[in-house]
C-alpha positions as CSV (number, residue, x, y, z in Angstrom):
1,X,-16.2,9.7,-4.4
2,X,-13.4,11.1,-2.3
3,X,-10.1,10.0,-2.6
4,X,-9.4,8.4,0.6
5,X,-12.2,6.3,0.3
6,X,-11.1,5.4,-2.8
7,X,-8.0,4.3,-1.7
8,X,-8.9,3.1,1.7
9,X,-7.7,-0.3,2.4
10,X,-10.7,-3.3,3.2
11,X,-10.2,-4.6,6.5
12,X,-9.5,-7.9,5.0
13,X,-6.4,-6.0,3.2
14,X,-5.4,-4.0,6.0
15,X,-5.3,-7.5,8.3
16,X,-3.2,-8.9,5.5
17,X,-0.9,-6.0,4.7
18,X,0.4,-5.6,8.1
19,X,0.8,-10.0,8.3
20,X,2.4,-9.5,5.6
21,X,5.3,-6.4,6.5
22,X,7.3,-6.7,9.9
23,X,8.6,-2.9,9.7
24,X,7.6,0.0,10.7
25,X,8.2,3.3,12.0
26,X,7.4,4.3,15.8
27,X,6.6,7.4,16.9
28,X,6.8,8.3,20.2
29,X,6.5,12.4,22.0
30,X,9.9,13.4,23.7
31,X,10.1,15.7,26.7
32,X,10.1,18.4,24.3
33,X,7.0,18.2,22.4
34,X,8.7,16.7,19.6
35,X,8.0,13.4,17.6
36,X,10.6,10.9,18.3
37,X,10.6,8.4,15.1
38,X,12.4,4.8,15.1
39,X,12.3,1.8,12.8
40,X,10.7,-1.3,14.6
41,X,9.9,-4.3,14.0
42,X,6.3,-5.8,14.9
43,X,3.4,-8.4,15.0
44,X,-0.2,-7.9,15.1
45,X,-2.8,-9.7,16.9
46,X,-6.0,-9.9,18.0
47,X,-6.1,-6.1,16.8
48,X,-2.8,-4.8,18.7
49,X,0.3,-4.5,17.2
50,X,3.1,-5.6,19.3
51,X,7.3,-5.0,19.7
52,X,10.1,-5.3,21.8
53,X,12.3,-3.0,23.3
54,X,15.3,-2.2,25.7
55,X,13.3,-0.9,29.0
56,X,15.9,2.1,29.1
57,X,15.5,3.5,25.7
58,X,14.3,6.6,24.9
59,X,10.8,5.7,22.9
60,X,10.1,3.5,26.6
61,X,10.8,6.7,28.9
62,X,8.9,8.9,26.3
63,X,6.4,6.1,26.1
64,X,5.9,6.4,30.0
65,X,5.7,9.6,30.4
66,X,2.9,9.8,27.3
67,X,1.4,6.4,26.0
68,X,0.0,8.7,22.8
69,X,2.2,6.7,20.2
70,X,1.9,6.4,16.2
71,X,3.0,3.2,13.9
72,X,2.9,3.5,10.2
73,X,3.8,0.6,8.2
74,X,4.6,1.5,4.5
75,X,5.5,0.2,1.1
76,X,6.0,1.4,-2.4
77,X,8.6,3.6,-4.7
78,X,6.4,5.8,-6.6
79,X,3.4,7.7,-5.4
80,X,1.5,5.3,-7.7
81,X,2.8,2.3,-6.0
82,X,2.5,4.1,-2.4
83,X,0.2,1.4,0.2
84,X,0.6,1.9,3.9
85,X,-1.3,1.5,7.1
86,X,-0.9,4.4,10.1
87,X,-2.1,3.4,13.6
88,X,-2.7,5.9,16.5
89,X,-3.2,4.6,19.9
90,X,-2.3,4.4,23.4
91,X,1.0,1.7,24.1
92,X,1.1,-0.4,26.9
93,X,4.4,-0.9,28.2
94,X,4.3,-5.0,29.5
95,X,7.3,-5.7,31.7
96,X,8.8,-9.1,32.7
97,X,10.8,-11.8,30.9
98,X,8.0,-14.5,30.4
99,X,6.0,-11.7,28.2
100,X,9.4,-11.0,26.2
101,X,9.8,-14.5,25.7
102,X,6.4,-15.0,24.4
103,X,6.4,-12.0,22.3
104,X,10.0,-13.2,20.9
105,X,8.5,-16.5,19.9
106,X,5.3,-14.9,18.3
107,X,7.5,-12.7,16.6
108,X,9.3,-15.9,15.0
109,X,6.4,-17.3,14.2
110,X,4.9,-14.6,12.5
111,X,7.9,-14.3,10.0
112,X,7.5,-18.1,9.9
113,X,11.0,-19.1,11.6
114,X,11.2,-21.7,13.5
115,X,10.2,-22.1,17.7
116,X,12.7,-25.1,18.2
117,X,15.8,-22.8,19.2
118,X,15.8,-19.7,20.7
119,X,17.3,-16.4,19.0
120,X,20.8,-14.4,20.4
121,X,17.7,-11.6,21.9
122,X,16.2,-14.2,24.3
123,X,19.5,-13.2,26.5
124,X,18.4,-10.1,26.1
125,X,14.9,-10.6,27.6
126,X,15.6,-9.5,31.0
127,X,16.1,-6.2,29.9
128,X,13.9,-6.1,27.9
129,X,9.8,-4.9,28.1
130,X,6.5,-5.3,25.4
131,X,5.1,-2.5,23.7
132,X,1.4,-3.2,23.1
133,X,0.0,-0.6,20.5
134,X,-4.1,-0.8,20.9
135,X,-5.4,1.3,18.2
136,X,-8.1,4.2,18.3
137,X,-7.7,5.6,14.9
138,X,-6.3,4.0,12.0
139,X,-5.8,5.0,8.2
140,X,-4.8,3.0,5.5
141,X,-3.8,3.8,1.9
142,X,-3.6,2.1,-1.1
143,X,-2.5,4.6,-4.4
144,X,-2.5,1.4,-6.6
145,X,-6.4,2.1,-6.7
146,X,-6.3,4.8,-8.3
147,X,-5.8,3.2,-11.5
148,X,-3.4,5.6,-13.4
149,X,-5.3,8.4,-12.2
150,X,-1.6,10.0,-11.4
């Protein structure tokens, strides 16, 4: 059996490994050709992974100029302990404070905080957009599989 099947994740796991992490690293193409990387943080649903950022920063310009992104969600200290999810896709860039709002509060819920009060980055919402991450090819890992194979 080859190894990335053997270490594939199930959907069930993937769907519960990236509930489950809130960080990840976007990649976006600058004007150069070159990957632009940046921490984020995010929330999946309904098969999209979704995050917030300032409509003037440089992931959103290189975002508009070439929706072609990458998101890859990791966790582990040794190789044997390596698990991680990699998403590549086209973003959407949503505009408009309601949809920041919204995304705010569903990013709240998903870490299980509460909805009654809104965060300090609801003033920010006006300048603010969505990015909406729907995949086309994803690859997941999970070295714990392996079983001491390493």
């Amino acid at each position: 059996m080859k190894r990335l099947r053997q270490i594939r994740f199930t959907p069930e796991e993937q769907s519960a490994f990236l509930r489950e992490h809130r960080k990840a690293a976007l990649a976006t193409i600058d004007k150069d050709g070159f990957p632009h990387v940046v921490a984020m943080n995010f929330y999946p649903k309904d098969g999209a992974l979704y995050m917030t950022s300032y409509a003037k920063a440089q992931k959103v310009v290189n975002i508009a100029r070439n929706p072609k992104v990458a998101v890859m969600v990791e966790t582990g200290d040794k190789y044997s302990e390596l698990r991680g999810v990699m998403v590549r896709g086209h973003c959407e860039i949503i505009e408009g404070e309601d949809a920041v709002r919204l995304a705010f509060a569903e990013m709240r819920r998903a870490r299980g905080a509460s909805n009654e009060r809104p965060s300090a980055a609801d003033d920010s919402a006006p300048k603010r957009v969505v990015l909406k991450i729907s995949p086309e090819k994803i690859t997941s890992w999970d070295h714990r599989k392996l079983s001491g194979a390493y």
